[in-house]
Legacy VTK file of the C-alpha trace (Angstrom):
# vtk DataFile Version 3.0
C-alpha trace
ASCII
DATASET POLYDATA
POINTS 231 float
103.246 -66.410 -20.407
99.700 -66.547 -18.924
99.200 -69.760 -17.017
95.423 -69.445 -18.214
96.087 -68.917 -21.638
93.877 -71.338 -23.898
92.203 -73.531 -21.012
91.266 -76.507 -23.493
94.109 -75.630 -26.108
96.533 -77.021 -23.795
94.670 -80.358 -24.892
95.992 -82.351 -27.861
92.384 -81.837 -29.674
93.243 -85.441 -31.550
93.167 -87.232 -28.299
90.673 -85.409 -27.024
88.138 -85.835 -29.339
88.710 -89.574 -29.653
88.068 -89.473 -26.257
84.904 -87.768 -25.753
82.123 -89.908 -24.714
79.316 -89.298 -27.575
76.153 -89.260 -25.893
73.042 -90.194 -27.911
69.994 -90.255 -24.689
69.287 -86.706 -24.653
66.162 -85.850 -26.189
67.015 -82.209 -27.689
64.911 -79.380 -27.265
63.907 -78.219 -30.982
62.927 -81.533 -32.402
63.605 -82.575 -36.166
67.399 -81.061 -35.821
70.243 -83.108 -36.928
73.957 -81.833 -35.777
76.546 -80.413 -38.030
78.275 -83.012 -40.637
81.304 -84.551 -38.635
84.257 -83.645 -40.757
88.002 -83.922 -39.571
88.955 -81.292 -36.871
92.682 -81.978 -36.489
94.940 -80.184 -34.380
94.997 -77.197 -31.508
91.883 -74.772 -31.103
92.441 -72.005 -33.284
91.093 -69.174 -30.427
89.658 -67.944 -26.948
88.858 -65.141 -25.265
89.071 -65.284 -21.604
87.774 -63.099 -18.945
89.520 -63.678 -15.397
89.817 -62.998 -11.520
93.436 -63.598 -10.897
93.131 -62.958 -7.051
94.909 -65.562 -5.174
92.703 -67.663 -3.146
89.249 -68.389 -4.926
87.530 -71.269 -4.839
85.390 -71.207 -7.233
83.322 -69.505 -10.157
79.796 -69.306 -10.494
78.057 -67.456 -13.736
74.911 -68.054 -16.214
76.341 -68.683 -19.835
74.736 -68.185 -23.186
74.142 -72.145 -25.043
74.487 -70.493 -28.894
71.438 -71.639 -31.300
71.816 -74.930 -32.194
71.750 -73.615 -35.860
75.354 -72.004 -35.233
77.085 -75.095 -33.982
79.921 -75.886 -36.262
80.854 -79.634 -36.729
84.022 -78.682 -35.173
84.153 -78.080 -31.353
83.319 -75.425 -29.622
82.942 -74.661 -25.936
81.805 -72.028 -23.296
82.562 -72.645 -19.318
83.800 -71.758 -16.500
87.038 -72.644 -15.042
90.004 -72.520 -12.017
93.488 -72.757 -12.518
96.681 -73.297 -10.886
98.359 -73.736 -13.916
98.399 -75.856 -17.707
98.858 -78.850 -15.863
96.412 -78.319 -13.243
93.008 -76.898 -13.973
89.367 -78.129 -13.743
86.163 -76.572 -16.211
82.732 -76.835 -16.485
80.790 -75.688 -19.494
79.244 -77.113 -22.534
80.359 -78.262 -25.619
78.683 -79.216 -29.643
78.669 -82.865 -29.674
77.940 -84.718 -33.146
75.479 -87.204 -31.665
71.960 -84.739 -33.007
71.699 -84.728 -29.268
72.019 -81.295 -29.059
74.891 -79.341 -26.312
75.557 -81.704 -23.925
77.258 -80.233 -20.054
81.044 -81.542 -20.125
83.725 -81.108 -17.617
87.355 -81.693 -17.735
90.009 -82.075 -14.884
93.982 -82.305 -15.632
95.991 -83.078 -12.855
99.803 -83.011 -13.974
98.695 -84.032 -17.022
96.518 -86.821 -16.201
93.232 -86.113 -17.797
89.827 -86.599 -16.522
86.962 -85.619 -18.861
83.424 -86.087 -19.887
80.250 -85.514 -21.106
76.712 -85.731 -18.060
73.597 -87.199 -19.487
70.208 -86.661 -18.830
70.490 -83.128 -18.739
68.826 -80.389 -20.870
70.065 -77.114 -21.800
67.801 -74.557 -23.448
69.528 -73.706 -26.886
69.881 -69.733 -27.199
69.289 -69.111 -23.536
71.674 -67.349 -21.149
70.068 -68.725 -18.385
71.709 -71.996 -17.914
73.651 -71.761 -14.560
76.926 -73.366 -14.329
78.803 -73.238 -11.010
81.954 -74.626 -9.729
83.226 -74.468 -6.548
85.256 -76.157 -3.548
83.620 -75.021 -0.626
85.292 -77.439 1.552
88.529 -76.207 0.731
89.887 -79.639 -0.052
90.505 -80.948 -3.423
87.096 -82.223 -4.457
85.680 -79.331 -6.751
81.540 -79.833 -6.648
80.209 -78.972 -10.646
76.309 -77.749 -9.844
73.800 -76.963 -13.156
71.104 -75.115 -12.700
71.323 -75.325 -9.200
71.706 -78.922 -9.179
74.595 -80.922 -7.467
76.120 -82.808 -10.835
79.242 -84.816 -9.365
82.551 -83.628 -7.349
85.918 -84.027 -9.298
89.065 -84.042 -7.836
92.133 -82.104 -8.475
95.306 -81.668 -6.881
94.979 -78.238 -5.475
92.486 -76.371 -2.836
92.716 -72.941 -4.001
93.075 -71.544 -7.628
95.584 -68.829 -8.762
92.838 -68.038 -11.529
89.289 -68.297 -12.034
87.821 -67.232 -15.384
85.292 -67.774 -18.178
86.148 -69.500 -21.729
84.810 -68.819 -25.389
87.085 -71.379 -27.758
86.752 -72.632 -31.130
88.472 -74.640 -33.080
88.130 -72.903 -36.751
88.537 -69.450 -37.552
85.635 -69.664 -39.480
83.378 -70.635 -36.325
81.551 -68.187 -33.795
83.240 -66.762 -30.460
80.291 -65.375 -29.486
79.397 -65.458 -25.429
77.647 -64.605 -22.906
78.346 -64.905 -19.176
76.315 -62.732 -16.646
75.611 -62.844 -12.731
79.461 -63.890 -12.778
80.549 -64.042 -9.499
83.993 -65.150 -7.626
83.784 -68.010 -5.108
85.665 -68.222 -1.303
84.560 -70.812 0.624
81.801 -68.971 2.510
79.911 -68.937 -0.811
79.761 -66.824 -4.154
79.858 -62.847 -4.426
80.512 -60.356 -7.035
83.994 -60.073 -4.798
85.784 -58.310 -7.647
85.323 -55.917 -10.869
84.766 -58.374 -13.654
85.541 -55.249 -16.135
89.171 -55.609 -15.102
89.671 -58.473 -15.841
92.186 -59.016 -18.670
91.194 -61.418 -22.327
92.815 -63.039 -24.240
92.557 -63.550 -27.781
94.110 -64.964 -30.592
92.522 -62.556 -32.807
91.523 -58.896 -32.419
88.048 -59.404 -33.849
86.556 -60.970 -31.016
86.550 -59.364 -27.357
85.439 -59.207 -24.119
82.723 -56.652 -23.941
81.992 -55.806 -19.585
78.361 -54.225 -19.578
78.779 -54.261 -15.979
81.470 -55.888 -13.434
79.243 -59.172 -13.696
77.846 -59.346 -17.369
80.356 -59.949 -19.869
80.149 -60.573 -23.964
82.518 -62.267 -26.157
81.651 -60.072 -29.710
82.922 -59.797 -33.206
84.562 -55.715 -33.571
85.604 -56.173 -37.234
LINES 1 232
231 0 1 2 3 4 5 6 7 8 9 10 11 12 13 14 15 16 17 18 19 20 21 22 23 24 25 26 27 28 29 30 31 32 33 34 35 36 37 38 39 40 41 42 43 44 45 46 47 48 49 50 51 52 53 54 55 56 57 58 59 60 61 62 63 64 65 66 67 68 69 70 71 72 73 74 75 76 77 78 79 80 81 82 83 84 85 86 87 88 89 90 91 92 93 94 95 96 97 98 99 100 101 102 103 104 105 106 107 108 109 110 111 112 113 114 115 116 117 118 119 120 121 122 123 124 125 126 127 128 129 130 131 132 133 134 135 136 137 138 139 140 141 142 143 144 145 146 147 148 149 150 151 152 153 154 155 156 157 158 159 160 161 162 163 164 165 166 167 168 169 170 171 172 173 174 175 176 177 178 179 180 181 182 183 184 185 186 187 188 189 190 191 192 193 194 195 196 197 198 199 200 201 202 203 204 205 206 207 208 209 210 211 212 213 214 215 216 217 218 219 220 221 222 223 224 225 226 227 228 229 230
C-alpha cells in the first residue's frame, strides 16, 4: 500500500472538522464575498492526487501553490499543500484549506505523531485568491525533529514530529466531494536536504495517485506540476 496515500484522508474528517479552529480576523482580499453555505460534510475525503519524491533522506519540500478563486470553494473542504512522510501515523503538511468563516483560505498545518494530532489554522495572514504565487515551504534544516513551516518567505512557527528525515515528500490536491474541483498548481517545486532546497530530483517521475482517472498530475517540467480534469 503507499504509505503516502491520502495525506489528510487518513483523518477521521468528523473529528477533524469539529476541530478546526474557525478563524474570523482575516480581512479577505475581494471584499463583499461571503463563503460557501456550511452543509454537512461527513465522512473520509472522497480523492487526491499526489505528486512525490520518495528518495530516502529529505528534509523538506519547498513549492509555490495555486489558492483556487474564491468563487470555486465548495462548502466542503478542500486543501492544497505540501507535505513529508514517514508513514500514516507520522507525517506533517502545510498548505491551505476553505474555511466557512467568509474569511477567505486561511494557511493550516497539521502534524500526526502516532496518531496524536496536532493541527491548525495561522491568522493574520493573506493569501492572494487565484494566484500561484503563494510560497509554502517546509523544512527541517536542523535535522532534528522540529519541522520550520515558512509562507512567503516568512518564518510561521516550528512543529514537532517524531522523525528527522522523511521517507516521502510530496504535494496534495484533496477534496472531499466528487462533485468539487482537484484542480492544482505547484511550480518551483523543489526537494529539501539540510543544506537548503534544490530541484534535486525529476518531479515528472514522480508517481500520483488518484482515486479517480479524471484528474491527474500533468509535469510541464520536472518542477511545475498541474492537477487537471482529462474527462
Amino acid at each position: 500500500m503507499d504509505r503516502a496515500k491520502g495525506s489528510l484522508r487518513r483523518l477521521s474528517w468528523s473529528r477533524c472538522l469539529i476541530s478546526w479552529v474557525v478563524v474570523t480576523t482575516i480581512i479577505p482580499l475581494v471584499w463583499g464575498l461571503e463563503s460557501p453555505a456550511a452543509m454537512a460534510c461527513t465522512g473520509s475525503p472522497q480523492d487526491n492526487v499526489e505528486a512525490k519524491d520518495g528518495r530516502y533522506g529529505l528534509q523538506g519540500v519547498h513549492s509555490n501553490v495555486l489558492v483556487n478563486n474564491f468563487a470555486e470553494f465548495p462548502a466542503c473542504p478542500i486543501a492544497r499543500s505540501v507535505g513529508a512522510f514517514v508513514d500514516g501515523n507520522d507525517f506533517v503538511e502545510f498548505g491551505w484549506k476553505n474555511d466557512f468563516s467568509g474569511s477567505g483560505n486561511i494557511p493550516f498545518f497539521h502534524v500526526e505523531r502516532g496518531g496524536v494530532v496536532n493541527q491548525g489554522f495561522f491568522t493574520g495572514h493573506r493569501l492572494a485568491f487565484g494566484d500561484d504565487t503563494n510560497d509554502f515551504k517546509l523544512q527541517n534544516g536542523n535535522a532534528n525533529y522540529g519541522w520550520a513551516l515558512d509562507l512567503n518567505g516568512s518564518y510561521l512557527q516550528s512543529v514537532t514530529t517524531r522523525f528527522t528525515i522523511a521517507s516521502i515528500v510530496l504535494t496534495n490536491s484533496e477534496r472531499h466531494n466528487s462533485t468539487d474541483t482537484l484542480y492544482a498548481h505547484f511550480h518551483g517545486l523543489t526537494s529539501c536536504i539540510s543544506s537548503g532546497c534544490n530541484n534535486y530530483v525529476s518531479w515528472n517521475n514522480s508517481v500520483g495517485f488518484v482515486n479517480t482517472p479524471c484528474w491527474q498530475n500533468h509535469f510541464e517540467t520536472d518542477d511545475n506540476v498541474y492537477v487537471r480534469y482529462y474527462c
